[in-house]
C-alpha positions in Angstrom: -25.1 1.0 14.5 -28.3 2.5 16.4 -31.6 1.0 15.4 -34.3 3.9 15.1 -37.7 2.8 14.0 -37.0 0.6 11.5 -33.8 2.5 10.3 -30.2 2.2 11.1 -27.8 5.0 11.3 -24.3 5.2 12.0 -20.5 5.6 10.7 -19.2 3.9 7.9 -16.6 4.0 5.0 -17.2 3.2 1.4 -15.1 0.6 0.3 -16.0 -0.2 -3.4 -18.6 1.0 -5.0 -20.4 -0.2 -8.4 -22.9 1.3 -11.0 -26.1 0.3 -11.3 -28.2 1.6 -14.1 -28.1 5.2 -14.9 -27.5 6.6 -10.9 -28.0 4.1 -8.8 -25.0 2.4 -6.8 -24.1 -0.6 -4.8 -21.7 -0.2 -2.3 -19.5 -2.0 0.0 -19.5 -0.2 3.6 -17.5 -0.6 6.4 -19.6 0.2 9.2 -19.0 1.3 12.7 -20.1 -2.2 14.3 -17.1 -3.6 12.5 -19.2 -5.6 9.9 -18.6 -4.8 6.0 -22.0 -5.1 3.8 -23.0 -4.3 0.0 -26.0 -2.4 0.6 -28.1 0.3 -2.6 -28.1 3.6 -2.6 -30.8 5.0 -5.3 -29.8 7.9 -7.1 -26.9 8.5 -5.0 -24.5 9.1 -8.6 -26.6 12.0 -9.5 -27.7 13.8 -6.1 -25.1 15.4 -3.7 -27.8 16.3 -1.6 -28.6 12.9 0.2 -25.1 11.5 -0.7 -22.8 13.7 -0.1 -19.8 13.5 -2.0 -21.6 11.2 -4.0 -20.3 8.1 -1.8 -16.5 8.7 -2.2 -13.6 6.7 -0.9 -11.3 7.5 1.8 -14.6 9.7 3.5 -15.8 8.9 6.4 -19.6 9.1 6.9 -22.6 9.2 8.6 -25.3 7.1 7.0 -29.4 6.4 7.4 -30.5 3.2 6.4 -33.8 2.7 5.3 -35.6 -1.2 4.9 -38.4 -1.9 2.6 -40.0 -4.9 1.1 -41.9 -7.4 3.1 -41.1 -8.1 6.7 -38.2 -4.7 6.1 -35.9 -7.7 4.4 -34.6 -5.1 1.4 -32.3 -2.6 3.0 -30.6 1.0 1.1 -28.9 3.7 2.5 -31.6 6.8 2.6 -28.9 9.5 3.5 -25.6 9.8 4.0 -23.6 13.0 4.8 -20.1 13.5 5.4 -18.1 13.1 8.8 -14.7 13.9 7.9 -12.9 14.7 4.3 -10.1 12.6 3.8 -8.6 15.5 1.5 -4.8 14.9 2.4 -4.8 11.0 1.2 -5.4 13.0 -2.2 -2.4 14.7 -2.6 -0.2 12.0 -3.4 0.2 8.7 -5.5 1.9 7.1 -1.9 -0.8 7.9 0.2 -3.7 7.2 -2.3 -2.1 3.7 -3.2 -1.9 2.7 0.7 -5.7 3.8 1.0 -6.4 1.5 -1.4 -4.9 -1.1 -0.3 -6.4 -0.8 3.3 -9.6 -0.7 1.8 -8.8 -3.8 -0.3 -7.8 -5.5 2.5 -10.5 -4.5 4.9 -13.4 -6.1 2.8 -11.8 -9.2 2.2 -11.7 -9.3 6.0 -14.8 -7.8 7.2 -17.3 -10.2 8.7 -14.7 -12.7 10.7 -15.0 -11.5 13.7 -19.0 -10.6 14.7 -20.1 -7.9 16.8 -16.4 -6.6 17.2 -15.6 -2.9 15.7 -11.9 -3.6 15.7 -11.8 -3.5 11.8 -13.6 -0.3 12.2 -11.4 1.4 14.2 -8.3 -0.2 13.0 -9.1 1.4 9.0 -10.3 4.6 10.8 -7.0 5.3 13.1 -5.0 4.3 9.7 -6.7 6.8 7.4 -6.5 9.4 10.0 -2.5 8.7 10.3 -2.3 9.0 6.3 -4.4 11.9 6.2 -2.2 14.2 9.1 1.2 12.2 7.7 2.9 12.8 4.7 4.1 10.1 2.2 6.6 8.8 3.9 4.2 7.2 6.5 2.2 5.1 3.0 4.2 2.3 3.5 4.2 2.1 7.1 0.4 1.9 7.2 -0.1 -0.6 4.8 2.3 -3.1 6.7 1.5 -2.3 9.8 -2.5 -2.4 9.0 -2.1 -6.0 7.3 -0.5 -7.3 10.4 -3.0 -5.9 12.7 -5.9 -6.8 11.0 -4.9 -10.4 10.2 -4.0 -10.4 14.4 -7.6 -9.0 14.8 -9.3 -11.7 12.1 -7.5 -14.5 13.8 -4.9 -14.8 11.0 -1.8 -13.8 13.2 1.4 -13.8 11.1 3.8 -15.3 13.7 7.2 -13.8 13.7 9.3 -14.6 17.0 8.7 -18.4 16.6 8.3 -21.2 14.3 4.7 -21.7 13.6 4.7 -25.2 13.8 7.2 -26.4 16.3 7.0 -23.4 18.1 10.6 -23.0 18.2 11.8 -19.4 19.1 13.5 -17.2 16.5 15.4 -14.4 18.2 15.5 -11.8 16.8 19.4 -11.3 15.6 18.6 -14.8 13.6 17.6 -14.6 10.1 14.3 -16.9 9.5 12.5 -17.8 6.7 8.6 -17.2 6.4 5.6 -19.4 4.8 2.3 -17.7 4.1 0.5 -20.6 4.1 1.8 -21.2 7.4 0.5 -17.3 8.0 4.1 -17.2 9.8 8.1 -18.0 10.5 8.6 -21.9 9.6 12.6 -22.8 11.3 14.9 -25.6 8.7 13.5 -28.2 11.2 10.1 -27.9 9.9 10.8 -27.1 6.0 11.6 -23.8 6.0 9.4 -21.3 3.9 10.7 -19.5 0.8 10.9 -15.5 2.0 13.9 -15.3 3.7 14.4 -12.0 6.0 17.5 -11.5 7.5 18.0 -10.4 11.2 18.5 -6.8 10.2 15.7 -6.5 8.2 13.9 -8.4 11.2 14.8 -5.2 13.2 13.3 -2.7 10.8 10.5 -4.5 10.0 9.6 -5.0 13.8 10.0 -1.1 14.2 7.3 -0.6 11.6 4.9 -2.3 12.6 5.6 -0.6 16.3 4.9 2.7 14.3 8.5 3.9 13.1 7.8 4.9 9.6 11.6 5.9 8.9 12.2 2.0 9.4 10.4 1.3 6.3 11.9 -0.3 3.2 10.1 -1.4 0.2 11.1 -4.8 0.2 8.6 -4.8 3.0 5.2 -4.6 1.0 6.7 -7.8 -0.8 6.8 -9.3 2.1 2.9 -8.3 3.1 2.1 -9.1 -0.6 2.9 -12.3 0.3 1.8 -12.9 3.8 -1.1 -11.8 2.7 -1.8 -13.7 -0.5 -3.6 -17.1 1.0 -6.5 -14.6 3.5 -6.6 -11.4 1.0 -6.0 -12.0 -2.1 -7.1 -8.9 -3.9 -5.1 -6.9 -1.1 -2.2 -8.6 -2.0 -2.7 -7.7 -5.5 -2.9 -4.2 -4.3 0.2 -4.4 -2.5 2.1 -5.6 -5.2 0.8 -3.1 -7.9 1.4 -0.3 -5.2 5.2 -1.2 -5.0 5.6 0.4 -8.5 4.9 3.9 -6.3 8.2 3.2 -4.3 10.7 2.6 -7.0 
């Protein structure tokens, strides 16, 4: 974000967004410096004009803050106008469902790692790949986003090792994972309850290397839960998304 008398401007996504009155909104953005904020936009339900698209999801924009009160401690967006259209993500229940569910996941995570724009990038390169892709890539995405953005937040979910013994699991062994370990736990140390077997092992390491014909459902259960104990509403997202691959 640049910092221009007073005002800050820069690229951000709307993540959730509430009603406030008759027009006004509150807004969750994911900005460009990697943070996520709520922040107000006055009037921005009714005019088009200094909102555009009325501060949609899955758009990417650029947006003007403005500060007021005493000492500039109130801040609202003042204008925000469109970047790029996310039109494609539209199209189809797949799609939609796994941009939900990166935006779910993004603002439980936003704010964990300071000054980094990793998140940023991370929900922009992934909305960009949904967009040009077609519906067969959904599931990819939202897999492969939760594990990089966990990586990114410090949350790793370890897969080639036992997290607590540090054991190695290669990869034509079938492990078990814990998500409250946030990774594989071997019978020495417990065990965990999701058990993946070495072939799914293999398809599930090719999707998160960016293979989307390697994808199976059974995978967003397995993210569902990974993700439960860091995201929980993206994990809630992830399981009612499921429904769009039976």
């Amino acid at each position: 974000m640049n910092a221009e008398g007073g005002a800050f401007a820069g690229r951000a996504y709307v993540l959730a967004r509430r009603e406030r009155g008759e027009s006004d909104l509150s807004v969750a953005l994911l900005l460009d410096d990697g943070s996520v904020r709520w922040t107000t936009a006055r009037a921005a339900a009714r005019s088009t004009r200094r909102f555009g698209a009325s501060l949609s999801a899955f758009t990417r924009y650029r947006v003007r803050f403005a500060r007021s009160g005493a000492g500039g401690r109130n801040e609202r967006i003042d204008e925000a106008t469109v970047d790029r259209a996310f039109a494609g993500v539209l199209t189809d229940l797949r799609r939609m469902g796994a941009a939900g569910v990166l935006s779910a996941v993004a603002r439980e995570l936003g704010g964990e790692v300071a000054d980094d724009d990793g998140l940023f990038v991370l929900y922009d390169s992934a909305l960009e790949r949904l967009d040009d892709g077609d519906a067969s890539v959904a599931g990819r995405e939202i897999v492969a986003f939760v594990v990089a953005t966990f990586s990114h937040a410090g949350h790793e979910i370890v897969r080639e090792r036992c997290v607590r013994c540090g054991r190695e699991a290669a990869l034509e062994r079938s492990v078990t994972f814990s998500s409250e370990a946030s990774g594989v736990l071997c019978a020495r140390c417990g065990g965990g309850p999701f058990v993946v077997r070495s072939a799914e092992r293999a398809a599930l390491e090719a999707v998160i290397d960016g293979d989307a014909s390697a994808f199976a459902p059974w995978m967003l259960r397995w993210t569902a839960y990974m993700a439960e104990p860091n995201a929980r509403r993206g994990a809630e997202c992830i399981t009612s998304a499921v429904a769009y691959w039976k």
